[in-house]
C-alpha positions in Angstrom: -0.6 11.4 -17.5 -2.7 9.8 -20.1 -6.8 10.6 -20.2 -8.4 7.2 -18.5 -12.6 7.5 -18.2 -13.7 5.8 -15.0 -17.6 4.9 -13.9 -19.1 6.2 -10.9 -21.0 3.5 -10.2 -19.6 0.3 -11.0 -22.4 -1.1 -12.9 -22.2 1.8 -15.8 -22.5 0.9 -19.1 -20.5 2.4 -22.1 -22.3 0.3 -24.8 -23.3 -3.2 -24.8 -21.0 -5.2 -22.9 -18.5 -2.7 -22.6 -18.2 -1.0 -19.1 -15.9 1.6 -17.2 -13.9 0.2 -14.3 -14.5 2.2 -10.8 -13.1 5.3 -10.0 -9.4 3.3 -8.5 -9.7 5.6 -5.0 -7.5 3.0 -3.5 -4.5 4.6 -6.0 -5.6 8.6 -5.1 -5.1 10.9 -2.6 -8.1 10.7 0.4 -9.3 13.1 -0.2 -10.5 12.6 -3.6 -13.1 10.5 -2.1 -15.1 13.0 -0.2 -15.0 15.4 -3.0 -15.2 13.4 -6.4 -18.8 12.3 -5.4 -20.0 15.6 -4.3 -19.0 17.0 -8.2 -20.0 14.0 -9.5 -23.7 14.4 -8.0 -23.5 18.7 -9.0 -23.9 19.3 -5.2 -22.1 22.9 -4.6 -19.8 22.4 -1.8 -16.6 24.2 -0.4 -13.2 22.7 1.0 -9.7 22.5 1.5 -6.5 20.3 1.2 -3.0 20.8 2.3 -0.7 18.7 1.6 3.0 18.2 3.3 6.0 16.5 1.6 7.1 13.5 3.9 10.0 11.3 2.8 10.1 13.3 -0.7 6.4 12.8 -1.6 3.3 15.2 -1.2 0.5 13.7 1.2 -2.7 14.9 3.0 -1.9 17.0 6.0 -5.2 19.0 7.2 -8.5 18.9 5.1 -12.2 19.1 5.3 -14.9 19.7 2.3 -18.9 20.8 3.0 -21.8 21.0 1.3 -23.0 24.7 0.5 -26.4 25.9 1.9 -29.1 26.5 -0.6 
């Protein structure tokens, strides 16, 4: 793995004329998408993933995140 900085919102601006591209969800596990933008926004929220191994490679199997009361 190499360090790669991503934008949360696509229109996020580094410096003039320089911006991050989106967060590639499309290349991640699913479940990266419910709970990225939760963290991202500093909501507190619980959850779980568990992942299987079909045909040799780790994916999703049963998982749900939630928001915390406050």
């Amino acid at each position: 793995m190499r360090p790669e900085w991503f934008s949360l919102a696509p229109e996020t601006k580094t410096s003039p004329g320089d911006r991050y591209a989106p967060v590639p969800y499309s290349k991640m596990w699913e479940t990266d998408e419910v709970w990225i933008p939760l963290l991202a926004e500093r909501r507190q929220f619980t959850g779980r993933a568990d992942f299987k191994q079909k045909d040799g490679v780790f994916v999703p199997h049963k998982w749900w995140y939630g928001e915390v009361g406050r």
